[in-house]
C-alpha positions in Angstrom: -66.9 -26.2 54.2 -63.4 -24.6 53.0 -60.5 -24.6 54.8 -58.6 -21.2 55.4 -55.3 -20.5 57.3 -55.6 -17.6 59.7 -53.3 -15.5 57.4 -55.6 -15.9 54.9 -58.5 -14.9 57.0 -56.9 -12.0 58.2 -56.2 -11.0 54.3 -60.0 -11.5 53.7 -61.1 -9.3 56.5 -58.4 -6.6 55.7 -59.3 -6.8 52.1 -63.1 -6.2 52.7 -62.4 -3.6 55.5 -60.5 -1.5 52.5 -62.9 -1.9 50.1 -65.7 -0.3 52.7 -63.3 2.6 53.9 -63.8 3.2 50.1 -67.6 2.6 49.7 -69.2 2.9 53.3 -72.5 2.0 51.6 -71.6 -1.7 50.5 -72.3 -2.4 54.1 -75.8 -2.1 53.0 -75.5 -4.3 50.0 -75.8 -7.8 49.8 -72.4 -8.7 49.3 -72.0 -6.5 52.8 -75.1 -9.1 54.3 -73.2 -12.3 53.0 -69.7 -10.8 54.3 -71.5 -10.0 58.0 -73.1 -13.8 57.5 -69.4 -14.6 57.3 -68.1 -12.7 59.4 -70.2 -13.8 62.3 -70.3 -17.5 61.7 -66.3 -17.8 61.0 -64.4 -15.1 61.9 -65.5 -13.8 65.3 -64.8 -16.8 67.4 -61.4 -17.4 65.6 -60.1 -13.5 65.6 -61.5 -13.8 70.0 -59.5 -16.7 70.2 -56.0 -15.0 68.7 -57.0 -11.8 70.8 -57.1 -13.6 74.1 -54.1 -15.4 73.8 -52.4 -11.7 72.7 -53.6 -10.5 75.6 -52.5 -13.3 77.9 -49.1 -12.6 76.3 -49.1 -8.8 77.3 -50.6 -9.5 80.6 -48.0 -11.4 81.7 -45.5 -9.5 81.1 -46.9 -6.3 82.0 -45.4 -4.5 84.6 -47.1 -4.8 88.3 -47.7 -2.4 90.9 -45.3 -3.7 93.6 -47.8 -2.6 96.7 -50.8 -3.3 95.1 -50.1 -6.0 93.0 -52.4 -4.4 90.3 -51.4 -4.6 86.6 -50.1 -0.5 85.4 -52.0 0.4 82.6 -50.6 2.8 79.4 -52.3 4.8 77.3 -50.6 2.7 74.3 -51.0 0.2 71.6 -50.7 -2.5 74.2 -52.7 -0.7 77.2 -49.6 -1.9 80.0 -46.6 -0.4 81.0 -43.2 -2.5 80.6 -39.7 -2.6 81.8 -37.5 -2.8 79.8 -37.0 -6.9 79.8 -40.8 -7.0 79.6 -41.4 -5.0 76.4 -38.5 -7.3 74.9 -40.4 -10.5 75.9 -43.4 -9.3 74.6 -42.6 -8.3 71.0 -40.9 -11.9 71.6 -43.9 -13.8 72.7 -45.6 -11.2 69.9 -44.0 -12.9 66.9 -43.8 -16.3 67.8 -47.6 -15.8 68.4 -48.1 -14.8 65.1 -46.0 -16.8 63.5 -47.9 -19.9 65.4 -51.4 -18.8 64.1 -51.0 -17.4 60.7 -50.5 -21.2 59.3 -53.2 -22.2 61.3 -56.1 -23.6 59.2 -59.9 -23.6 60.1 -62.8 -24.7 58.8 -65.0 -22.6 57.1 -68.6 -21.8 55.7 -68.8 -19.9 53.0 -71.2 -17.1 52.2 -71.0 -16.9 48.0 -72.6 -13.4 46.5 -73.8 -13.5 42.6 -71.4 -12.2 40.1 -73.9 -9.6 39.6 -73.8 -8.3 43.3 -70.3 -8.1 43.5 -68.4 -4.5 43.7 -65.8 -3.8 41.5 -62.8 -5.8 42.7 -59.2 -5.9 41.8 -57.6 -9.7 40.8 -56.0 -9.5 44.2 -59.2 -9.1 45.7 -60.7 -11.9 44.1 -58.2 -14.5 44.6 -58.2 -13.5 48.4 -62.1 -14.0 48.1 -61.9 -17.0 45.9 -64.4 -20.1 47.7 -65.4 -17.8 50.6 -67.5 -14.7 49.2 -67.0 -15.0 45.4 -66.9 -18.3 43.3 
């Protein structure tokens, strides 16, 4: 077990997701199989966790149907409608959520591929994959 802030998680998963926008296939290689292992054991429970407590944030400031009492949905980035005050508390709430979990630091299992089954990968890459895919 490694330990791994949140930000750096995020990097990881943002770094991977780039490289297969560039090669769909290496999905289907096993540096894509370790990174799913990963992925799966690490990073879907922790990335559920962050997105509930988002959406608990836009819930609750979400504007309400006064008759109804039902939440107004919006075909937008956070799916609610706001007032004015509302939006403001949110992209409040927003940061201090983010700021909150990106020093966050979890426990994780890594899921090392051989040098040899590695894709081509910038320094960058490799330092954010250092311990976790790549030795």
């Amino acid at each position: 077990m490694i330990q791994k802030t949140y930000k750096e998680l995020v990097e990881l998963d943002q770094a991977v997701g780039e490289l297969y926008k560039k090669t769909p296939d290496l999905v289907n290689t096993k540096f894509g199989y370790a990174y799913k292992k990963f992925s799966a054991k690490n990073l879907k429970e922790v990335f559920n966790d962050y997105g509930e407590e988002l959406s608990g944030i836009r819930i609750d400031n979400a504007s309400v149907d006064e008759k109804t009492k039902t939440l107004l949905i919006a075909p937008t980035v956070r799916g609610f409608q706001y007032s004015k005050e509302g939006l403001k508390a949110v992209i409040k709430a927003e940061r201090e959520l983010e700021k909150k979990w990106e020093s966050k630091v979890f426990d994780v299992e890594s899921y090392i591929v051989k040098a040899e089954d590695l894709p081509e990968l910038t320094e960058n890459q490799l330092e954010i994959m250092k311990g976790i895919i790549v030795e």
